[in-house]
C-alpha positions as CSV (number, residue, x, y, z in Angstrom):
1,X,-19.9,-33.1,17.4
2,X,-20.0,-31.0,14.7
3,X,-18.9,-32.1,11.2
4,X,-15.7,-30.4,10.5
5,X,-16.3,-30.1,6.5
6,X,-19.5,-27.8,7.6
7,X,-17.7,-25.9,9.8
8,X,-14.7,-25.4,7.3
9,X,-17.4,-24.3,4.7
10,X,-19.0,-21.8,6.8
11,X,-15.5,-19.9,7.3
12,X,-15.0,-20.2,3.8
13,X,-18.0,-18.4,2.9
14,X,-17.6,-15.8,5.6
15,X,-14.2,-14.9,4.6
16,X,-15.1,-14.6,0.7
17,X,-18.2,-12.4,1.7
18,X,-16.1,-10.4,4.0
19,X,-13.3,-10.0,1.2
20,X,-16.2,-8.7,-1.3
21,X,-17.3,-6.2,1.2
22,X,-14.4,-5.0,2.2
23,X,-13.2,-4.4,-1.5
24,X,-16.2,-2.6,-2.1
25,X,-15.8,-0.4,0.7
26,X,-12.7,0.4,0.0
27,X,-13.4,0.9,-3.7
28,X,-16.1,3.5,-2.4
29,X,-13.3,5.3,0.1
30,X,-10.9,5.3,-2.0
31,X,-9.3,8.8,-2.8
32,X,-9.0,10.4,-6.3
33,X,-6.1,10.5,-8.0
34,X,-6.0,14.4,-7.9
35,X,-6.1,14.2,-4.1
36,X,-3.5,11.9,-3.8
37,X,-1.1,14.2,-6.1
38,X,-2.4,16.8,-3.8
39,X,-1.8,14.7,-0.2
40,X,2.0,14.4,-1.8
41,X,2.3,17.2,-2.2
42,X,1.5,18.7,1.1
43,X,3.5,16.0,2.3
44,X,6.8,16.8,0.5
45,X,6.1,20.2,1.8
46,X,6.4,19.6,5.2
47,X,9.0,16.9,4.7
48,X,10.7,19.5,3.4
49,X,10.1,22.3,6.5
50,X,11.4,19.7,8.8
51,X,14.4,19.5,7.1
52,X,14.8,23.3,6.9
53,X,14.5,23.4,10.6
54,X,16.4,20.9,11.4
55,X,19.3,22.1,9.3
56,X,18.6,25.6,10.6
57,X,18.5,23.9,13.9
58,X,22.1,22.5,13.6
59,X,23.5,25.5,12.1
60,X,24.6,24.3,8.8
């Protein structure tokens, strides 16, 4: 049987490693600030399209 404190300190150390590398990952994926104004933007735009046609759509 295997000593549950060992086991327990195992996970622990997984998880923290897999926590760092997944921040740093992310912190290397991560978007710039002008493309996220930018990804708004184009997003607003079509938000707004959709409600032009849907409005268009119902006639009013």
């Amino acid at each position: 049987m295997q000593n549950t404190s060992h086991a327990m300190g195992k996970f622990v150390t997984g998880m923290a490693a897999g926590m760092v590398a997944g921040a740093a990952l992310g912190s290397l994926l991560a978007p710039s600030g002008r493309d996220l104004k930018r990804a708004a933007h184009r997003a607003a735009k079509k938000v707004n399209q959709a409600v032009d046609h849907f409005t268009d759509t119902l006639d009013l």
